[in-house]
C-alpha positions in Angstrom: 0.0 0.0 0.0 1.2 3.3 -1.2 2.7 5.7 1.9 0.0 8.3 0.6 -3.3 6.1 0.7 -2.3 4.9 4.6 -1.8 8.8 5.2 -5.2 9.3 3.4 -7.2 6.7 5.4 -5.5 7.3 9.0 -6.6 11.1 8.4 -10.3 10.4 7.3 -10.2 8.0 10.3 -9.4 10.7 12.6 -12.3 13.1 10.7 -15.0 10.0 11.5 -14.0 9.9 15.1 -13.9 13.4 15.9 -17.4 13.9 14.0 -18.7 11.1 16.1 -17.1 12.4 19.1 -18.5 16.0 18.7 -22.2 14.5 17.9 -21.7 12.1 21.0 -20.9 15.3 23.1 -24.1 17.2 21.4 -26.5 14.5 22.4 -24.8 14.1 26.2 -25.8 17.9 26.6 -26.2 18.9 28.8 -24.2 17.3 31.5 -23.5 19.9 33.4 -25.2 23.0 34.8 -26.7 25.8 33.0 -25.8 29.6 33.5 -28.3 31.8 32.7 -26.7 35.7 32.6 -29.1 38.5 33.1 -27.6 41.7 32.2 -30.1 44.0 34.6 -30.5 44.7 38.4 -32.3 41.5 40.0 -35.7 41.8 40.0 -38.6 42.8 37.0 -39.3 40.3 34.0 -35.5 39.6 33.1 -35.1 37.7 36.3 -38.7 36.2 36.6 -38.9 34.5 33.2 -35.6 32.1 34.2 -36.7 31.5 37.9 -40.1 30.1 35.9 -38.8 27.5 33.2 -35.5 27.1 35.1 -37.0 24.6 37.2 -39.1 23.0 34.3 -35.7 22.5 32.5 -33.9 21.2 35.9 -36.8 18.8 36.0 -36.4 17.5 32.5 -32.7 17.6 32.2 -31.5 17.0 35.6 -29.3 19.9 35.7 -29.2 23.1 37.7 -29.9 26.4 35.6 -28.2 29.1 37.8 -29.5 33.0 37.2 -26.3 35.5 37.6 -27.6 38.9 37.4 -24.6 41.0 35.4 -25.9 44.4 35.4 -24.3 47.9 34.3 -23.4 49.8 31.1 -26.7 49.7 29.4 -26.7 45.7 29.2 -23.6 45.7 28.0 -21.5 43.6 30.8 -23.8 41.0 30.8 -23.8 40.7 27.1 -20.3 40.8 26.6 -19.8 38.3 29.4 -22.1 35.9 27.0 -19.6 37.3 23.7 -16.5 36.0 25.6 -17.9 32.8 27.0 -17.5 29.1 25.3 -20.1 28.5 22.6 -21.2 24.8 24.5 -24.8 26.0 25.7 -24.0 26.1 29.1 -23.7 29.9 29.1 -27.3 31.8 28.2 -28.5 35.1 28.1 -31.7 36.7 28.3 -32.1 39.9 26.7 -34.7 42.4 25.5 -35.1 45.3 23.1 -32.4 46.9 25.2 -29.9 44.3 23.4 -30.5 45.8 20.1 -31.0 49.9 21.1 -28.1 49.5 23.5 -25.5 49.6 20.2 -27.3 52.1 18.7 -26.5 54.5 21.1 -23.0 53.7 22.1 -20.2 51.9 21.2 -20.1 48.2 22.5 -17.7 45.7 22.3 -19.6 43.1 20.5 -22.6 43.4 17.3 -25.7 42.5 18.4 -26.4 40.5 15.4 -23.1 38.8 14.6 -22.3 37.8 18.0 -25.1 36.0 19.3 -27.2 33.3 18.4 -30.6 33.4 18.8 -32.0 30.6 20.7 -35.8 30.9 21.7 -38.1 34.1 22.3 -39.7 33.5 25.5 -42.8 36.4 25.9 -43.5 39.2 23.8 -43.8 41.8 26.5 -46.4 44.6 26.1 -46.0 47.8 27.9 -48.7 49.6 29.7 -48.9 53.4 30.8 -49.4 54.1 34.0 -49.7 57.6 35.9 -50.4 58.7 39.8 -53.8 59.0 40.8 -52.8 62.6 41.1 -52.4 63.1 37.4 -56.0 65.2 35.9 -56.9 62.3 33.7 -58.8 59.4 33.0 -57.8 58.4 29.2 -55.6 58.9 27.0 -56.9 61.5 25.2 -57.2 63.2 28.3 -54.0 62.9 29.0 -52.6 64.0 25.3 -54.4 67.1 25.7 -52.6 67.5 29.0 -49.5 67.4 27.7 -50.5 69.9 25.5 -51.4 72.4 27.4 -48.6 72.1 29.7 -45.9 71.1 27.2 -42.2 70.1 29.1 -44.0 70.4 32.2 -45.2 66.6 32.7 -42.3 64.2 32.9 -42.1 60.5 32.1 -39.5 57.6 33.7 -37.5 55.0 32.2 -35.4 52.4 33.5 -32.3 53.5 31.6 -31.4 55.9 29.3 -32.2 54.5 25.7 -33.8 51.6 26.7 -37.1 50.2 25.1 -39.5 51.7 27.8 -37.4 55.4 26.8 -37.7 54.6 23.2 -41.5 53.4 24.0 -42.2 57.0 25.4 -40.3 59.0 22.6 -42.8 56.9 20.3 -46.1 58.6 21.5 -44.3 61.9 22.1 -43.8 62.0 18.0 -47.4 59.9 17.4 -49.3 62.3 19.9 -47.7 65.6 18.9 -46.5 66.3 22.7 -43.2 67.3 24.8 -42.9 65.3 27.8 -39.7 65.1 29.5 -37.6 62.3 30.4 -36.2 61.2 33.6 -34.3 57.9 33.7 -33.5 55.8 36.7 -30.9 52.8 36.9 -33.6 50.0 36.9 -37.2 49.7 37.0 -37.6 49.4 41.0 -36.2 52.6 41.3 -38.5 54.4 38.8 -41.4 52.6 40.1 -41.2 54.0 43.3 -41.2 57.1 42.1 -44.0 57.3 40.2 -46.1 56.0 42.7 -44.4 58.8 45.2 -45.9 61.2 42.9 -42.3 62.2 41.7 -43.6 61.2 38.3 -45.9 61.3 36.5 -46.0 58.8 33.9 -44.2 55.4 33.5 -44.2 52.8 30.4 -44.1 49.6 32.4 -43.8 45.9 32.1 -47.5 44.9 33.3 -45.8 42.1 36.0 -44.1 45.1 37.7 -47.6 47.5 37.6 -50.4 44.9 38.1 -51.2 44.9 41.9 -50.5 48.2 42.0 -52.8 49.1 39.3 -55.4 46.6 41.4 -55.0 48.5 44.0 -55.4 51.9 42.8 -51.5 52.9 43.6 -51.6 53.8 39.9 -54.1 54.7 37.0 -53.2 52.3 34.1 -53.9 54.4 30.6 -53.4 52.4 28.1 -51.4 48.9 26.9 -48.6 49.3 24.0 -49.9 45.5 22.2 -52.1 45.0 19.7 -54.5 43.3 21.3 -55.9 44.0 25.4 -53.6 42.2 27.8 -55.7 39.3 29.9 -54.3 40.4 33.2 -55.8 43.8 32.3 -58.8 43.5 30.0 -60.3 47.0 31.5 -57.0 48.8 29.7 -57.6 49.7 25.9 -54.6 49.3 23.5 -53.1 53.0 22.2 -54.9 52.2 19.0 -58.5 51.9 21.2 -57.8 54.9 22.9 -57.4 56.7 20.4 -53.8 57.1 18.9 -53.2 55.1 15.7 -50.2 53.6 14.5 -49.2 53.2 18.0 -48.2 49.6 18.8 -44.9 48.6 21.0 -44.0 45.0 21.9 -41.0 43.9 24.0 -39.8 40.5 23.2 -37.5 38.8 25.5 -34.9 36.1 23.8 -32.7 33.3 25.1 -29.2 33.9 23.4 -26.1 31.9 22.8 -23.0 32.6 22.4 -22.1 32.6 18.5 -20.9 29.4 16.7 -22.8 27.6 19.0 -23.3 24.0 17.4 -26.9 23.8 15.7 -27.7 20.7 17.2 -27.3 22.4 21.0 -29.4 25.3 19.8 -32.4 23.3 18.6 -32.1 21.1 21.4 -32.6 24.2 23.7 -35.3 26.2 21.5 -37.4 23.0 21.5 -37.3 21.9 25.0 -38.3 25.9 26.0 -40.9 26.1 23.1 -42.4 22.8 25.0 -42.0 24.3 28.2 -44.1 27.3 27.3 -46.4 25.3 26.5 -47.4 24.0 29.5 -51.0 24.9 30.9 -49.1 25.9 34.5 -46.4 27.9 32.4 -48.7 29.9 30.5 -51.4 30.7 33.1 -48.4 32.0 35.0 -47.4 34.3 32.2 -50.5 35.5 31.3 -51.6 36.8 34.9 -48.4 38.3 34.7 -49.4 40.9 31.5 -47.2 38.8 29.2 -47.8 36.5 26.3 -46.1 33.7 26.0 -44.5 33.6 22.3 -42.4 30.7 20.5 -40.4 31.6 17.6 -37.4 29.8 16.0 -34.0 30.9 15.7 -34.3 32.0 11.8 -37.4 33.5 12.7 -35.6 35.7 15.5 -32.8 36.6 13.0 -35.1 38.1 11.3 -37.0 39.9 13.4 -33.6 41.4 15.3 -32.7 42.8 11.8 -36.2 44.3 11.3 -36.4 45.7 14.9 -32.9 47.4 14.7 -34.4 49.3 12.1 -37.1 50.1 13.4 -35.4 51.7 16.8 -32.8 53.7 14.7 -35.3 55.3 12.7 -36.9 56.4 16.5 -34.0 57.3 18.1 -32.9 59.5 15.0 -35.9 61.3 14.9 -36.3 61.7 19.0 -32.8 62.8 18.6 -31.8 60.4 21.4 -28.3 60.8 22.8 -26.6 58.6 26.1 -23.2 59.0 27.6 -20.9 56.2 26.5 
């Protein structure tokens, strides 16, 4: 036998082990636990979506999924953290609009789009408007007008400076023809304290962080950013119903990977949290919550993250929205 053809077959050889090894090591996964970055202060939606299917996958997989909050620079620790780690599936992250609107704005270490791959969207996450009792209005429209005849004088709060909830704001200050000011906190706790102080008068919330206060009657819910009412809320028109059209804003929240993440890992993953959201317990959970649970593959997410990037640089050009880097 030629020296050549025994170099040949001992190298495809080695090519058909590690293949075999690497699929081996795809179907073992996982076989250790799961990390599960959130790049915000603990508490809101970020950290209450993982503390929900986290145990659903522990259950099925037999692993731990731990939740390491990572917050600070706009997202941008926590998602830079995911950039740098090993594309195995053991290190996730969940993000929001923030993830895309985040590079926009500043410079970041990483492209939202290159260096992540999408894995599953867990909730499309409506907003809803909510103002103190004190505020001199019962609608919308009441509240547009307002704003109008007090223009920079009402102000609104976000939990960080050119996040969704800002960009959410800036949206029906250019749809509604009015000036109200923004104020920005470092996290949604922080914000929603003070706008049921009084310290503020408006606030474009997740509806898990606004519900029982809204129940209540700590705050006057206006309005919800979807296209359709939310269930925990079915009293609260959309923007459109109100009376503002064109006005629809949705918040997804995804799972990403790393990038180069095998294929086989990521389906495994997107499938076993598509069937988790499907459970009864799951989505009664979710929907009392204000959200809407929402499955969507990881093509499908490519595509809407190049759509929605966009669509928030067309906003934040014409709101003229600036940040400190």
């Amino acid at each position: 036998m030629k020296f050549s053809t025994v170099i040949a077959r001992i190298t495809i050889a080695g090519v058909l082990v590690a293949l075999a090894g690497s699929a081996a090591a795809q179907r073992a996964y996982p076989n250790k636990p799961l990390r599960i970055i959130i790049p915000y202060v603990p508490g809101g939606t970020a950290n209450f979506l993982p503390r929900l299917f986290g145990p659903k996958l522990t259950e099925s997989w037999g692993q731990n999924v731990i939740v390491d909050n990572r917050p600070g620079g706009n997202t941008v620790i926590g998602s830079e953290i995911l950039v740098k780690s090993a594309p195995d599936g053991y290190t996730l992250l969940i993000a929001s609009a923030g993830h895309l609107t985040t590079p926009l704005l500043i410079s970041t270490p990483y492209d939202p789009i290159k260096d992540f791959a999408p894995v599953a969207t867990l909730v499309n996450a409506d907003y809803v408007l909510v103002i103190n009792p004190s505020v001199p209005a019962n609608n919308l429209l009441e509240l547009i007008a307002l704003a109008k005849s007090k223009p920079g004088q009402l102000n609104y709060a976000s939990s960080s400076a050119g996040g969704p909830n800002h960009l959410a704001a800036e949206l029906f200050n250019m749809l509604a023809e009015i000036k109200i000011e923004h104020i920005p906190y470092k996290g949604g706790g922080a914000a929603l304290l003070d706008i049921i102080g009084g310290r503020v008068e408006m606030y474009f919330s997740p509806p898990a962080n606004v519900v029982p206060h809204i129940k209540s009657g700590r705050l006057k819910a206006i309005a919800a950013s979807g296209d359709t009412r939310l269930p925990a809320l079915p009293q609260v028109p959309t923007f459109i119903e109100a009376g503002l059209p064109g006005y629809v804003v949705r918040n997804p929240y995804w799972i990403f990977a790393p990038a180069h993440t095998p294929a086989a890992i990521i389906d495994k993953l997107s499938a076993e949290i598509a069937r988790i959201l499907a459970m009864p317990d799951i989505k009664e959970r979710l929907l009392s919550a204000g959200m809407v649970p929402f499955v969507s593959t990881p093509e499908q997410i490519a595509a809407q993250l190049k759509a929605d990037l966009v669509k928030y640089a067309k906003i934040i050009k014409t709101a003229n929205i600036k940040i400190d880097n």
